[in-house]
N, C-alpha and C positions, 0 to 999 in steps of 0.2 A: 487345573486351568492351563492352557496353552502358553506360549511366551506372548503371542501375542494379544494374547484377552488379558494376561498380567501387565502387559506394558498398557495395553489401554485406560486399564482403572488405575496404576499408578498418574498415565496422564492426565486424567482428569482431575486428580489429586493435587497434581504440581502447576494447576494452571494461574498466568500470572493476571494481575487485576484488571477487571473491563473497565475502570476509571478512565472516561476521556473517550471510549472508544466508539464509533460506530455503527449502525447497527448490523450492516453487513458484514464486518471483521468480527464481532463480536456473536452474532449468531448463526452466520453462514459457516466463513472463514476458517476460521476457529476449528469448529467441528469436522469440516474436511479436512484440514489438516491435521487431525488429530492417528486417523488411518495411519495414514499416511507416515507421521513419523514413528507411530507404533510399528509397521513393516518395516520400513531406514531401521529401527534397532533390532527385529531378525533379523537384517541383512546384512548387519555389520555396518551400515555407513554411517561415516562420520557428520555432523552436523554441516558440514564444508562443502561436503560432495552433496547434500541434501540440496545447501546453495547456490551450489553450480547448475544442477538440476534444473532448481527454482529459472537461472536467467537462462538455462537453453531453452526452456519451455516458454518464458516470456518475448526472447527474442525470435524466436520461432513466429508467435503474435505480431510483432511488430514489423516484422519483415513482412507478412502474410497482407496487414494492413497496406503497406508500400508499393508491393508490387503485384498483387492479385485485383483482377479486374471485381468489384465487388458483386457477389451472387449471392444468395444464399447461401452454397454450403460454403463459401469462402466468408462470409459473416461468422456461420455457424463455426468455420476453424479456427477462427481470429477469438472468437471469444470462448471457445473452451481452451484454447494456447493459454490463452490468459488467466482465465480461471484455475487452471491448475500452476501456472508458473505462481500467482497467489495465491494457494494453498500451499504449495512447497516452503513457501515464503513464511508461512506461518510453522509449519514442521521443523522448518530447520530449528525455531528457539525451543518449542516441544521440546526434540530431541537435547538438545543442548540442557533445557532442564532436569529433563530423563536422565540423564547417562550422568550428567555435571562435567559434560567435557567444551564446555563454552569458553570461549578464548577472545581478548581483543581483537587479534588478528581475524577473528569470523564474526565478528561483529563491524569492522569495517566493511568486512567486504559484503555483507548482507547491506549495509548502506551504501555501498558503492555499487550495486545493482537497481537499490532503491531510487537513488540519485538518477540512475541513465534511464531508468524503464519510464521514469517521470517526465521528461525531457522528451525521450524516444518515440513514445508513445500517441504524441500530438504531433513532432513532425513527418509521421507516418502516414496522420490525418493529413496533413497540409499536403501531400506527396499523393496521396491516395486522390482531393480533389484535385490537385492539379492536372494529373492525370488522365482521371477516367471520370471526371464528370464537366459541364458546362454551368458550373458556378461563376458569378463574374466574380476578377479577380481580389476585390473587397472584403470578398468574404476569406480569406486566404488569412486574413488580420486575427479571426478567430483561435485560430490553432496556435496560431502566433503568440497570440495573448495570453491563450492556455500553457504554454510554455510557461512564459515569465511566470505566472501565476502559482503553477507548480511546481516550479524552481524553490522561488521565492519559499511555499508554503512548507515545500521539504527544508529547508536552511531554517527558518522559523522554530520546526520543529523539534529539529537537530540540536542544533544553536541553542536555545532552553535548556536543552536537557545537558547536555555539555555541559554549561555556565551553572547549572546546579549540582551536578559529581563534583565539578572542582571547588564550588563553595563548602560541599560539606566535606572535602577531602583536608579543606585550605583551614577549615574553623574549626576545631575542637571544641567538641560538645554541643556543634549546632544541630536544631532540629530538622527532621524533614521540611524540606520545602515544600511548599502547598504546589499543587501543579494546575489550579484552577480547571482539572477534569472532573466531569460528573458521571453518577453509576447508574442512572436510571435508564427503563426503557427508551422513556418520553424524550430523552437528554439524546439516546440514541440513535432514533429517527429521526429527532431533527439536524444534528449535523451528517446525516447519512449523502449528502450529496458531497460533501469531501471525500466519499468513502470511493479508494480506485475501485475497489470490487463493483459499485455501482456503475462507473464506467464501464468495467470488463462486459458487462451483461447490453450496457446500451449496445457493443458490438455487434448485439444479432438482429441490430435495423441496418447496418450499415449500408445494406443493398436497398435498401428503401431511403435513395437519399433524402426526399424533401423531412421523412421520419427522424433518421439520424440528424442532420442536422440540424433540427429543432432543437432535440434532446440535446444535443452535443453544444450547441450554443447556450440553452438553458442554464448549463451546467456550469459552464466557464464563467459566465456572469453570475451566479450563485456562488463560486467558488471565488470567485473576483472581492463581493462583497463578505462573505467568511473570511475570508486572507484578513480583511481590514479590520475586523472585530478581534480575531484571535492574534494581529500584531497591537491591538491595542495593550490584550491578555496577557503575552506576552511578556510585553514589556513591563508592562505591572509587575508580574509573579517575578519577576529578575529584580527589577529595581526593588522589591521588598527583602531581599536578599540581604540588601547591602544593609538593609536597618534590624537584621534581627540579631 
């Protein structure tokens, strides 16, 4: 077997749990990046340079979004940028399980990419109508909103998971925390509208604006009222923390 047909079936081997995820991360995502970091360990690179990769490639996207008048094939560049900056995105942990060369310091800065691409990525939009289309300016509030929202939803997320390492680092002998994620398909598609990868893909209406921005407004109020369920979740799965 080649190295890299062995690193692929040891990756699939070391894959970590779909609980909570998905269903684009979990059955797209996933498997593209699974390549992916399989060639990163031919090639020698480190899980780090995987994630630098990851935000050349997303900001490439983002910029693309900003200041290219939208066409087609400028849709179509905007969301393969993206789709592979999200794949990478997934590779990098791959790799990082592969090899076991995963580090604090590469795990901030995988969220410290995640943070900006989340933020970056709507005021792109905002930038994108301001520019090249005759939206009135009302509609400017959407992308706007979508910030906060995905701000918010990344700190949510973060924040959680944070506030449960240090409990069970803080408690001897505590149990896993429950993370109120589910494994099912069904679980999957329905929160698949938080999924960015679903985003990355509406990129190829972009040139169709009354298209896009249906979908893209869709989305932000879809993802407006998930924020409020999963801060409800949240909060719950922490505050149970403090009584086990």
């Amino acid at each position: 077997m080649s190295e890299f047909g062995a690193a692929m079936t040891r990756l699939r081997e070391a894959q970590k749990s779909s609980r909570g995820a998905p269903a684009y991360s979990r059955f797209v995502n996933r498997p593209l990046g699974r390549p992916m970091a399989a060639a990163a360990y031919v090639a020698g690179l480190t899980p780090t340079q995987v994630t630098l990769l990851s935000g050349v490639a997303t900001l490439g996207g983002i910029l693309a979004i900003a200041l290219l008048p939208p066409t087609w094939w400028s849709s179509l560049l905007v969301a393969a940028l993206l789709v592979l900056g999200y794949a990478l995105d997934s590779a990098d942990g791959q790799l990082a399980r592969l090899t076991g060369r995963g580090s604090l310091a590469g795990e901030w800065l995988d969220h410290f990419f995640d943070a900006a691409k989340a933020v970056g990525v709507h005021i792109a939009v905002l930038l994108n109508w301001y520019r090249f289309t005759d939206l009135a300016d009302v509609w400017l509030l959407v992308p706007l909103g979508f910030t906060a929202v995905a701000s918010v939803f990344f700190f949510g997320v973060v924040g959680a998971d944070l506030l449960r390492r240090i409990h069970r680092l803080s408690t001897p002998g505590a149990p896993p925390a429950p993370t109120g994620g589910r494994t099912s398909a069904l679980y999957s598609l329905a929160v698949v509208p938080a999924d960015y990868g679903l985003l990355c893909i509406v990129f190829l209406t972009l040139w169709l604006t009354p298209v896009f921005v249906f979908l893209y407004t869709a989305l932000a109020a879809i993802n407006a009222l998930l924020l409020l369920a999963s801060g409800v979740r949240w909060y719950r799965s922490v505050a149970a923390l403090e009584r086990s």
